[in-house]
N, C-alpha and C positions, 0 to 999 in steps of 0.2 A: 654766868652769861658772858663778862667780859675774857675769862678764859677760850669760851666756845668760841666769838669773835678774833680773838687773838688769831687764833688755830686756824679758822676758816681766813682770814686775813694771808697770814702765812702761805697757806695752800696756793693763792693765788697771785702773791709775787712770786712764787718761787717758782711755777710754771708758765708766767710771764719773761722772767729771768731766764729761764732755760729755753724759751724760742727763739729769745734774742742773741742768747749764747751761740746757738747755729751756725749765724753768719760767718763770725771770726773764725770758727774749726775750717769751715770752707775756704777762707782766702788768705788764710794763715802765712804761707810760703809767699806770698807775692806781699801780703800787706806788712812781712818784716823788711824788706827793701824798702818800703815807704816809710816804713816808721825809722829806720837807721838815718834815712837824708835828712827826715825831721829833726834828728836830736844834734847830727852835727849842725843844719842853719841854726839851730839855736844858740848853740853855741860857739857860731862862730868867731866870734868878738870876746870869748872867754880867754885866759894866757894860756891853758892848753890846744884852746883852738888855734888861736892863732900861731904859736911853736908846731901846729899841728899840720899847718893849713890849710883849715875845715873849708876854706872861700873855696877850694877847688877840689871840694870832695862832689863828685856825680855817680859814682856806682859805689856797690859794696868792694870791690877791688882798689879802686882810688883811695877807699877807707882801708882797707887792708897792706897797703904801699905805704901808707903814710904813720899807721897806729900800730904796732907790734905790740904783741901780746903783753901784759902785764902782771905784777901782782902788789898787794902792798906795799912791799917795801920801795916798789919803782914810783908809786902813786904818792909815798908819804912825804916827798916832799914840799907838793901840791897840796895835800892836808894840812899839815902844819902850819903853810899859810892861811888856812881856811878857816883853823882852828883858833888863830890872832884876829878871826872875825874879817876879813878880806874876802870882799865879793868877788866874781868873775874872776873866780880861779880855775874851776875844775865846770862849775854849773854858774848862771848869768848871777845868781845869787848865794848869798851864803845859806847853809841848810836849815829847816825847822830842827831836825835834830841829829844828833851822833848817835849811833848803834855802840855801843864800846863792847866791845868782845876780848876773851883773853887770846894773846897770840903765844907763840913759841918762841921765833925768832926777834922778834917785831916788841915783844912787850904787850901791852893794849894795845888795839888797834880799837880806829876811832870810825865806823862806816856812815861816809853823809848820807844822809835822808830830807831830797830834796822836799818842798810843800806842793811839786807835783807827784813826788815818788810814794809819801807818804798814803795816802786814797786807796793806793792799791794794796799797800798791806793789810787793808783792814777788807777791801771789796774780794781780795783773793780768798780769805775765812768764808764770809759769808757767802760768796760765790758753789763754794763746798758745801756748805749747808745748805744753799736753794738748790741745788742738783742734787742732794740725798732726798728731801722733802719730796720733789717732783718724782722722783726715779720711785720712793716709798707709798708714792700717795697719801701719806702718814705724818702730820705735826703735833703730835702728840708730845714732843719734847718743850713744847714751847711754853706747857703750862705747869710745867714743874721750875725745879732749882737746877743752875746749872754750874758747873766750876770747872776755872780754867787754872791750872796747877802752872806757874812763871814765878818767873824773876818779879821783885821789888820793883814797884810804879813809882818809887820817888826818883826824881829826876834831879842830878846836878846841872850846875852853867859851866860850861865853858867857852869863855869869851861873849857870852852871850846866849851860846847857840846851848839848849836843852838835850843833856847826854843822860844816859843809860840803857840796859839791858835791853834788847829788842821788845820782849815781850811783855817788860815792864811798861814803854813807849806804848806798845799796844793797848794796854790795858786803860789809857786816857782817850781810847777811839771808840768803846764797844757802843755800838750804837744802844740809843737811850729805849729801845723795844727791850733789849737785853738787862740792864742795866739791874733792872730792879729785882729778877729771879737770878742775879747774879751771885759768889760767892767766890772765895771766902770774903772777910771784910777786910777794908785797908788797914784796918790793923796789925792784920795778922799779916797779908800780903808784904807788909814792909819788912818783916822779921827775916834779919839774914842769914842766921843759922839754920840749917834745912831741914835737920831734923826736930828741931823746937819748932820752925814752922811747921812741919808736917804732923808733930803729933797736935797742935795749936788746928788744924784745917780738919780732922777727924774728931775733935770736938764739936767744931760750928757743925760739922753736915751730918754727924753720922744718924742725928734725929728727922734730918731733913726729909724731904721727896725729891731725890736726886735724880732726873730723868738725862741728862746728857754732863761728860766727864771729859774734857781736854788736859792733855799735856802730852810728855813724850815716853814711852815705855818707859825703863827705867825708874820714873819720877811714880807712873801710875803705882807701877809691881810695889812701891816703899808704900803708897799710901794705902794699896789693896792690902797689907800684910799687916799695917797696923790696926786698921778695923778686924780685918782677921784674928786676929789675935786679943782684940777686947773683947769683941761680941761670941768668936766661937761658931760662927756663919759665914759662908758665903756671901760675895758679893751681893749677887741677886734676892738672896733672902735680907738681906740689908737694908737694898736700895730696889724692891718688886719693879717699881714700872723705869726704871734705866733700861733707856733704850737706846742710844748712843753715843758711843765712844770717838772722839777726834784727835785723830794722835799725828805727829810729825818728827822728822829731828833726825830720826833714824830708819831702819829698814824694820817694819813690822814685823815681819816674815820670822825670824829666829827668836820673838817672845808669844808669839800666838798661841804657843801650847799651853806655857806657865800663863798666859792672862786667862786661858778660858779654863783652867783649872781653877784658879783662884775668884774667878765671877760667877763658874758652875751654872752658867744659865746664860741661855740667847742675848746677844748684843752686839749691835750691828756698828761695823766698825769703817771710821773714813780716814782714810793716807791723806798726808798732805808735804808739801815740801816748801817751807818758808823758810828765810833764813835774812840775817841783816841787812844782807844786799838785793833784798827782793822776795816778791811771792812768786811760785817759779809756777806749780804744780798743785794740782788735789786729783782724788778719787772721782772723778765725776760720773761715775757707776760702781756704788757701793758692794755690788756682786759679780764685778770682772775686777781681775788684777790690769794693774796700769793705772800713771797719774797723766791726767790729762796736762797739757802744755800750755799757758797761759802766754798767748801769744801777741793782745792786745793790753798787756798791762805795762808799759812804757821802757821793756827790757827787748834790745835786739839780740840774737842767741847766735852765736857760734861755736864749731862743735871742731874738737881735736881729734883724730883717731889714740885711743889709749899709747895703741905702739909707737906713736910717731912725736907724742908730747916729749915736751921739752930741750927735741929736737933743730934745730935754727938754718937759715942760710946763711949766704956769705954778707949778707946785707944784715944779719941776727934778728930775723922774722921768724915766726914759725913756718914750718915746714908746708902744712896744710892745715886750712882753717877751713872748714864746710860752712855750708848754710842748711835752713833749713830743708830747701828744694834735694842738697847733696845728700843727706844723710843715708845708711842703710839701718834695713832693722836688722836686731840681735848684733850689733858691732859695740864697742863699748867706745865712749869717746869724754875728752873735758872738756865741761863745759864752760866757755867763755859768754863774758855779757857786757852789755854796754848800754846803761841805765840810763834814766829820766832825773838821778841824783847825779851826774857826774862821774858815775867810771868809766876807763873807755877801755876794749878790748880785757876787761878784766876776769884772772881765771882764779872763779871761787874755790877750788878744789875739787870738787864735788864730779864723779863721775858719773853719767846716764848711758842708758840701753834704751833702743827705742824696740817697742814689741807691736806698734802700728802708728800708719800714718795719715788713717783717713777715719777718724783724726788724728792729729800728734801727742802717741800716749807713750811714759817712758816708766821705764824702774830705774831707781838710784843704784846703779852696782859699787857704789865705792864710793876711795876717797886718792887722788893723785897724789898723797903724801902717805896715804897706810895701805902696804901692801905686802908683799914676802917676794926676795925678789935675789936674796944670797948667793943663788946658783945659778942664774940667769930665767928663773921659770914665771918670774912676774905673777903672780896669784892676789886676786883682789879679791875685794869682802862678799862679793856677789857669787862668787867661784865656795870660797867657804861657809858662808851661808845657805848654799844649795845644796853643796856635799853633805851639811848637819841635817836640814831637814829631811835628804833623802834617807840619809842614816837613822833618821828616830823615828822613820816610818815603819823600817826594817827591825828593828831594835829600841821599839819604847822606852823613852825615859823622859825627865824634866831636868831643863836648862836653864840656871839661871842666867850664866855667862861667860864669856871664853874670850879667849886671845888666843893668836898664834905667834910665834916667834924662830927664828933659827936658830939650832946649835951645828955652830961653824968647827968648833975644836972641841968636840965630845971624847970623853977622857980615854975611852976606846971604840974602835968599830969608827963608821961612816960617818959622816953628815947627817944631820934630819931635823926634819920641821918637828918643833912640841907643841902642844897644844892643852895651855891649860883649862881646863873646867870645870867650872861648881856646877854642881849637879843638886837639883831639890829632888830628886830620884836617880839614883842609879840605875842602868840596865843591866839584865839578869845575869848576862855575863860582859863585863866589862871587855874581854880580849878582841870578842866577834863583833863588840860594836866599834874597837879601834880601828880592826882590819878592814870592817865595812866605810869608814870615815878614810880611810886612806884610799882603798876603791873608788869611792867615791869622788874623789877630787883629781883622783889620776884621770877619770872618765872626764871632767870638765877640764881639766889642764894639762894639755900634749905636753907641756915642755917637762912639770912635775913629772909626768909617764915617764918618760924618757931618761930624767934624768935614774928614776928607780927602777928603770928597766936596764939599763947601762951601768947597774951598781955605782953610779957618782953619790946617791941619797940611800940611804937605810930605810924602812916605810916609818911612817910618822910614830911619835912616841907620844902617850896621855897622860897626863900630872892631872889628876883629880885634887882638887883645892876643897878648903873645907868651909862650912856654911858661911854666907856672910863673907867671904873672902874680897870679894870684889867690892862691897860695901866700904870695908875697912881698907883697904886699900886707898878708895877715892878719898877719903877721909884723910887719909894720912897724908895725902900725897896736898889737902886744902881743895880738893876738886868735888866734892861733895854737893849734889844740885846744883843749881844757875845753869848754864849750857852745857856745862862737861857731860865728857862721854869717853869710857872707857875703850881707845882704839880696838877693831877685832885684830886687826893684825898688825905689825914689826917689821922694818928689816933688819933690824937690833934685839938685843935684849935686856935695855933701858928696864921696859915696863917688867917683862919676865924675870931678871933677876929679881926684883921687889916682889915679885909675886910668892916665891921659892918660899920664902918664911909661912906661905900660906897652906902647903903642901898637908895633905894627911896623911 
């Protein structure tokens, strides 16, 4: 009975939820101008403000004259104050807590999360689940077990202010409906080795009734392979009524084959795109591609055209900054944001496509720092991500994971992109699925064509890697779960020379 109540409870915030949701899709474009002047009066009396000065921001162009683009390393010395526990630096106050992420250049990087910013990380998740509920007419997940596959919820201080893992941070928000079909335990949750944790989380659940499964591919495929491989079953015969998958982090799209091989069975799956400096995006139609744009969750969006980033004027602006009103679809752009925690003009990396705008629905095509780009042809993960799937349409097989990279001084012959890949199935014939893979991407990318139609490039070469390559790899490298992600693609061959020893 208390089940059946849950369920019928569920039903109806979550189609309350989504009436309300209506609004914002509609006045999206005009209610981010209102919300941009909000977040500078607020901050106007902050020392970025006022070095800024917010007193005499009145359009998004006054903001764009006075704020140039940024990224960490510009912002951290405003951090660092923040970090000594100093208020009215960046936001009026100092943050509930640090996102700490690993950086490259940067070291750690520390992302504030203001006690207005925080609300929305947690309303953006559930926001995804009341529009799958509504969209399925189905809460059937509600009266099961549910596990969200993160980082460590034990939190360090710094200066005061509460740091760790985003989704660690998260994990002290889940609302208390959830709380109790929740899983794994903190026990285990704490456990910083991943794959002691991972086989320690296929203990607690695998006896369970596991009706809905978060985390990010990668994390899921470890922990689908180890039940796999105890029981000798599919997913689905595992766990019968799992009925929903919540995944984020990365582009779904090139592990779909190998998750629903390994699930063997119906499971309805939702995109979402969160990330430390914000919840940006989810699926809010579980059965169209496209994440919807979270337009009222206290981040104002501006959008770079891909070709034109990192480009500057003589004043050292960006070249062009869009809004939302500017954008077109199918262009690919970076995305800039300017938070309710304190960033201003800040560019997370992360590159979107938009595929509609009534409402504002986008796909992540990339990332403004992993690309292939050696010969002038600029090839993003969205471009090689579409070339594989079109390719394993043509040419069946199972991927576990790939990378691309250039060989700029190959011992003879031309130039050419390699591309290596573990493969949990080979295709019948290897040669006709390289050709179709090189086809492939010549069709999305004029300048690749050109360059291999002008003999400057050879067509792509395939290094088949051997099981478990990419696994060991991450491992080696100490990148092994928490956020890491093995880039798809290089404009070096950092990651691919490491890869070589993996060769079959």
């Amino acid at each position: 009975m208390v089940n059946f109540l849950k369920k019928y409870a569920a039903l109806i915030w979550a189609k309350n939820h989504v009436r309300k949701a209506e609004e914002f899709k509609k006045n999206a474009e005009n209610d981010q101008e209102k919300l941009l002047l909000s977040l500078t009066e607020t901050a106007k009396k902050t020392l970025f403000g006022r070095e800024h000065d917010f007193e005499n921001i009145k359009t998004v162009k006054d903001f764009q004259e006075r704020v140039k683009v940024s990224d960490y390393e510009d912002l951290k010395p405003y951090i660092e104050r923040v970090k000594k526990g100093q208020a009215n630096i960046l936001w009026t106050d100092t943050p509930e807590y640090f996102a700490k992420t690993s950086g490259t250049t940067s070291g750690s990087k520390y992302i504030p999360i203001s006690k207005e910013g925080m609300p929305f990380q947690v309303k953006g998740a559930q926001s995804a689940l009341f529009h799958y509920i509504a969209k399925k007419n189905n809460a059937d997940f509600v009266q099961g077990k549910m596990i969200f596959l993160q980082g460590s919820p034990e939190l360090e201080e710094v200066y005061g202010i509460k740091t760790g893992r985003l989704s660690g941070i998260v994990a002290h928000h889940i609302p208390d409906y959830l709380q109790k079909n929740r899983l794994p335990s903190w026990e285990t949750n704490i456990i910083e080795d991943w794959e002691t944790k991972v086989d320690k989380i296929v203990e607690e659940t695998e006896k369970e009734d596991m009706t809905l499964i978060s985390g990010i591919p990668p994390w899921l495929i470890m922990y689908f392979e180890k039940l796999i491989e105890k029981h000798g079953k599919k997913i689905k015969q595992i766990f019968p009524n799992l009925q929903l998958i919540v995944t984020g982090g990365v582009n779904y799209e090139p592990y779909r084959d190998k998750m629903e091989e390994l699930l063997g069975g119906k499971v309805d799956i939702v995109q979402t795109f969160p990330a430390s400096e914000g919840f940006f995006a989810f699926q809010d139609d579980y059965t169209k591609e496209g994440l919807l744009l979270l337009t009222n969750h206290g981040i104002f969006y501006e959008f770079i055209p891909l070709e034109e980033y990192g480009r500057v004027d003589s004043d050292q602006h960006s070249t062009k900054r869009l809004t939302l009103k500017e954008v077109e679809l199918n262009k690919d752009y970076a995305l800039i944001l300017t938070t309710n925690s304190g960033l201003w003009a800040y560019s997370i990396g992360d590159v979107v496509r938009f595929i509609d705008k009534n409402p504002h629905r986008i796909l992540v095509s990339g990332r403004t720092k992993h690309f292939t780009s050696a010969f002038g042809e600029h090839v993003i993960a969205f471009e090689v991500e579409e070339a594989m799937k079109a390719t394993l349409e043509k040419y069946p097989a199972q991927i576990t994971e790939f990378h691309l990279a250039p060989q700029v001084n190959p011992d003879e012959g031309l130039p050419y992109h390699e591309w290596f890949i573990e493969f949990e199935k080979e295709p019948e014939n290897l040669n006709l699925f390289k050709n179709e893979l090189d086809d492939q991407l010549r069709k999305r990318n004029t300048y690749y064509d050109d360059l291999i139609s002008g003999n400057i490039l050879q067509k792509l070469h395939l290094t088949a890697l051997k099981k478990n390559a990419f696994h060991e790899y991450a491992k080696s490298q100490g990148k092994l779960g928490g956020q890491n992600k093995t880039p798809r693609l290089a404009n070096d061959r950092k990651i691919a020379d490491l890869l070589e020893i993996y060769k079959l």
